[in-house]
C-alpha positions as CSV (number, residue, x, y, z in Angstrom):
1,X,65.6,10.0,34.6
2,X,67.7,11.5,37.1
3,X,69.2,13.8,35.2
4,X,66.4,14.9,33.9
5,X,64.7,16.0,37.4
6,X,68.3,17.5,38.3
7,X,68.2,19.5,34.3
8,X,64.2,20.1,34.8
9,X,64.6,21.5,38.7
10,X,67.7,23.8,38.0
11,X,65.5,25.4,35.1
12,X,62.8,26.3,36.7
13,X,64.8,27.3,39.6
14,X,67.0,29.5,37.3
15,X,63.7,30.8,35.2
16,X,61.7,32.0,38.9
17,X,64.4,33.3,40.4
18,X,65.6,35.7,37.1
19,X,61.9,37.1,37.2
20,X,62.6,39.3,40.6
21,X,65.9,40.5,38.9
22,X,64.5,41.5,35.3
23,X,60.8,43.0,36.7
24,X,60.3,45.8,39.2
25,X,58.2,44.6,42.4
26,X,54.9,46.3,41.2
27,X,54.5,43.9,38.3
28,X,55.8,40.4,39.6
29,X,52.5,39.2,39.3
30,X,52.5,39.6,35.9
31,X,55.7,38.0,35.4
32,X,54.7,35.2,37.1
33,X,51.8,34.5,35.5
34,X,53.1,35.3,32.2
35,X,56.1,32.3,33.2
36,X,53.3,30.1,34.1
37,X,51.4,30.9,30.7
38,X,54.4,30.2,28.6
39,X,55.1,27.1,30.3
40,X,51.5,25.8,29.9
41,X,51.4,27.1,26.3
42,X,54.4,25.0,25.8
43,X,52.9,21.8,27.5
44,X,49.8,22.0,26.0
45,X,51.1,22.5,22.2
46,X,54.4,20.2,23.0
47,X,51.9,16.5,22.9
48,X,50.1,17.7,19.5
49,X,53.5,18.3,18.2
50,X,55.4,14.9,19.0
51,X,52.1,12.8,18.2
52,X,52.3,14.6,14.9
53,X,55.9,14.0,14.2
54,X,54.9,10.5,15.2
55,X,52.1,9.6,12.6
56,X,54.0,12.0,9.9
57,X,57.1,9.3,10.4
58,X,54.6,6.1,10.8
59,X,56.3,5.9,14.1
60,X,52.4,4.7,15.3
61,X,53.7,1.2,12.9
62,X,56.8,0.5,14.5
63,X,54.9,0.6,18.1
64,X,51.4,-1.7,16.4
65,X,54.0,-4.0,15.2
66,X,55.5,-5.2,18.8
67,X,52.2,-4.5,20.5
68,X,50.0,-7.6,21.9
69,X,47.4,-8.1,19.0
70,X,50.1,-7.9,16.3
71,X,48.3,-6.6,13.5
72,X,49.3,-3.9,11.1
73,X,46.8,-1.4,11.6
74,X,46.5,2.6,11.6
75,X,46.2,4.2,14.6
């Protein structure tokens, strides 16, 4: 978990700091928010995907297996 604060800090650090570099000053407000939109985009659509991935695989089995009730049922 560590390493991933230290990978997830030094990417956002390196993604902010490359928008004053590639944009001229009179649109860094649009760079920003297009940033922020891209990263919400991507954490909005990034759940949907892996819980697909995860009933596509049965992956939902393996964890209703070793839960507390024990029973073999679709999620």
């Amino acid at each position: 978990m560590i390493i991933i604060g230290i990978t997830y800090s030094l990417t956002f650090a390196t993604v902010w700091s490359s928008i004053i570099y590639i944009i001229t000053p009179e649109f860094y407000g649009i760079g920003l928010a297009t940033v922020v939109s891209i990263y919400s985009l991507f954490f909005t659509i990034t759940p949907l995907v892996v819980g697909y991935l995860r009933r596509f695989y049965y992956l939902y089995y393996i964890y209703n297996i070793y839960s507390s009730s024990g029973s073999y049922e679709e999620c």
